[in-house]
C-alpha positions in Angstrom: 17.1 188.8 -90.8 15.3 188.0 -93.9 17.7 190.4 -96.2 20.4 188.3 -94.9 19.1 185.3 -96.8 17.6 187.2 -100.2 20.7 189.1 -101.3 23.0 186.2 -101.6 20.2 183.9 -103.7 20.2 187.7 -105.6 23.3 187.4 -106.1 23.5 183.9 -107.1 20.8 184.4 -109.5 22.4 187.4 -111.5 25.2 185.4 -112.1 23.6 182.6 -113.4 21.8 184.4 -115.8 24.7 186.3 -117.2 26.8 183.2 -117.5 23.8 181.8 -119.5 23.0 184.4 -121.6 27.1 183.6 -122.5 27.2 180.0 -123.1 27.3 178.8 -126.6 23.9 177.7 -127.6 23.3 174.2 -128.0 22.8 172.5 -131.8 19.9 173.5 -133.3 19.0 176.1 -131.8 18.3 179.2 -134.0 17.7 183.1 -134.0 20.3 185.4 -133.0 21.6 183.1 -130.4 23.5 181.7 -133.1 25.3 184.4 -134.7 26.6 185.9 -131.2 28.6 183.2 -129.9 30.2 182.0 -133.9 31.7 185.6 -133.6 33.2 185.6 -130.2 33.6 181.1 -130.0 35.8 182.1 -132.6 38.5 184.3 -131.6 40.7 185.4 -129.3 40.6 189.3 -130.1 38.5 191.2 -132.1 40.5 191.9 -135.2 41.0 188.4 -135.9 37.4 187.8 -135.1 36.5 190.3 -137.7 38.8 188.9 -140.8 37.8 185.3 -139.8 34.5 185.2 -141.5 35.0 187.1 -144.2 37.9 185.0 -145.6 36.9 181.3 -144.6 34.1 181.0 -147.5 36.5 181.6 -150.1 39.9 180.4 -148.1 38.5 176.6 -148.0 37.7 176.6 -151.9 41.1 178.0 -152.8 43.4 177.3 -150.3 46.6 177.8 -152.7 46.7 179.1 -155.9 49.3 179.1 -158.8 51.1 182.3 -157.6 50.5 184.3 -161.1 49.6 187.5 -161.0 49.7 191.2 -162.5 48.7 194.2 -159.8 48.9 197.8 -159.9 48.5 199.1 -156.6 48.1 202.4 -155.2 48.9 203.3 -151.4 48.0 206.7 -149.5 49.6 206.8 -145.8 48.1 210.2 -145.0 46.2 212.5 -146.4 49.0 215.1 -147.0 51.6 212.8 -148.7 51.6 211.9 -152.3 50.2 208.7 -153.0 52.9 205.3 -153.8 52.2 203.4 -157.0 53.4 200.0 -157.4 53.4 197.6 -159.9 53.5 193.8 -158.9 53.9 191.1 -161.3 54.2 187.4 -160.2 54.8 184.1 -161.9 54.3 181.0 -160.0 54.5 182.7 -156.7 57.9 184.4 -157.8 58.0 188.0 -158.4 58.9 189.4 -162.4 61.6 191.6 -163.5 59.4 193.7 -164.0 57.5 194.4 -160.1 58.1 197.6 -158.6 57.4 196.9 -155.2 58.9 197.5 -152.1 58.9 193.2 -151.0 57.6 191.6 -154.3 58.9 188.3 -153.1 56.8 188.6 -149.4 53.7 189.8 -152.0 54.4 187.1 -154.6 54.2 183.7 -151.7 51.1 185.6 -150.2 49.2 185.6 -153.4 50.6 181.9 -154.1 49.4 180.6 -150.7 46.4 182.7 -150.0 45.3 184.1 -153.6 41.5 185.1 -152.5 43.1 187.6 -150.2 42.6 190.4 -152.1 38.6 189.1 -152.9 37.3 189.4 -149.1 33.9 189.0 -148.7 31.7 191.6 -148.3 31.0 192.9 -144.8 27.9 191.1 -143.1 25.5 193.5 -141.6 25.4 191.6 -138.3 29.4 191.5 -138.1 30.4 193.6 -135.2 33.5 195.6 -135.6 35.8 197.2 -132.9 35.6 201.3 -132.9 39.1 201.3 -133.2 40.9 204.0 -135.7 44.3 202.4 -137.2 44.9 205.8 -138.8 44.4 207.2 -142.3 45.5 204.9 -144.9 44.1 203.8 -147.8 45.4 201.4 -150.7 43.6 200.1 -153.8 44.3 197.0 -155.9 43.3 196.3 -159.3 45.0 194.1 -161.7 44.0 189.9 -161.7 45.1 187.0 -159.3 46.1 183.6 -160.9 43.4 185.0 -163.9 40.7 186.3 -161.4 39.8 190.1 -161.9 40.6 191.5 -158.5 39.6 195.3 -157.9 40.1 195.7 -153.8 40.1 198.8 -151.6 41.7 198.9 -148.0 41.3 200.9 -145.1 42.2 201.0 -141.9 39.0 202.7 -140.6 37.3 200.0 -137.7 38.7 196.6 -136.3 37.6 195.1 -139.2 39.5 196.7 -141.8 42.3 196.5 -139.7 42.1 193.2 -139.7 41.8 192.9 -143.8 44.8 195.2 -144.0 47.0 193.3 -141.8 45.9 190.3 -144.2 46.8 191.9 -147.0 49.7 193.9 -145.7 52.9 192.4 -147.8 50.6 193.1 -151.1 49.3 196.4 -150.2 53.8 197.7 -149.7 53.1 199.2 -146.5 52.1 198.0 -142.8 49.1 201.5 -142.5 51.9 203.4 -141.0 52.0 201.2 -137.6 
């Protein structure tokens, strides 16, 4: 008779603790509290989780830019095809005669309205990213952004990168083969 009274309060205990150890943590509290719920409060899935911090410091600084811009960028779908060069040259968000780029006037309004796209931040060691293999492709980007030096690589190796790819996708000529 007495298990018939302990496994429900069991019961009701477990649950109670998982959905605190859940909860977002209330303001001012500190440790690593804080840093789990600010990655999963935030999104919806995890490849948007995983590009939201990285872009936000430097997003709210430079929201637009002035759309200028001179890039050579190289993209390698798989390992056994020969690697795509591309040259993309924009002025005031409008792509140059001279761009050799498979949608220079997608690439040209990205850089325009999101020009610290190609300067992600660097990965934070406590940033969790998905296992998840988007396949083989790599792209680099040198060249300069409304003046800025840029010098970006992109893969497509965890959730995370995924999620900078997709970001960058119209720039980098190529979707990662998807």
């Amino acid at each position: 008779m007495r298990m018939r009274f302990v496994r429900p309060i069991l019961a009701v205990l477990a649950v109670t603790g998982l959905a605190a150890c859940s909860g977002t943590p209330t303001p001012g509290s500190t440790g690593s509290a804080t840093q789990a719920p600010s990655s999963s409060a935030s999104s919806t899935s995890s490849p948007s989780s995983s590009a939201t911090p990285s872009p936000s410091p430097t997003s709210t600084s430079a929201a637009t830019g002035q759309g200028n811009a001179e890039l050579s960028i190289t993209l390698l779908e798989t390992a056994e095809a020969s690697p795509q060069n591309f040259t993309l040259v924009c002025t005031g968000g409008t792509p140059a005669a001279e761009s050799k780029h498979p949608s220079a006037a997608e690439a040209c309004n990205t850089l325009k309205s999101s020009p610290s796209i190609l300067s992600p931040a660097p990965p934070r060691t406590d940033q969790a990213c998905t296992m998840q293999y988007g396949g083989p492709a790599t792209a680099k980007v040198t060249g300069s952004v409304d003046g800025k030096e840029v010098s970006a690589s992109f893969n497509r190796t965890d959730g995370c990168q995924i999620a900078l790819w997709d970001a960058a996708k119209s720039v980098l000529g190529s979707d990662g083969g998807l």
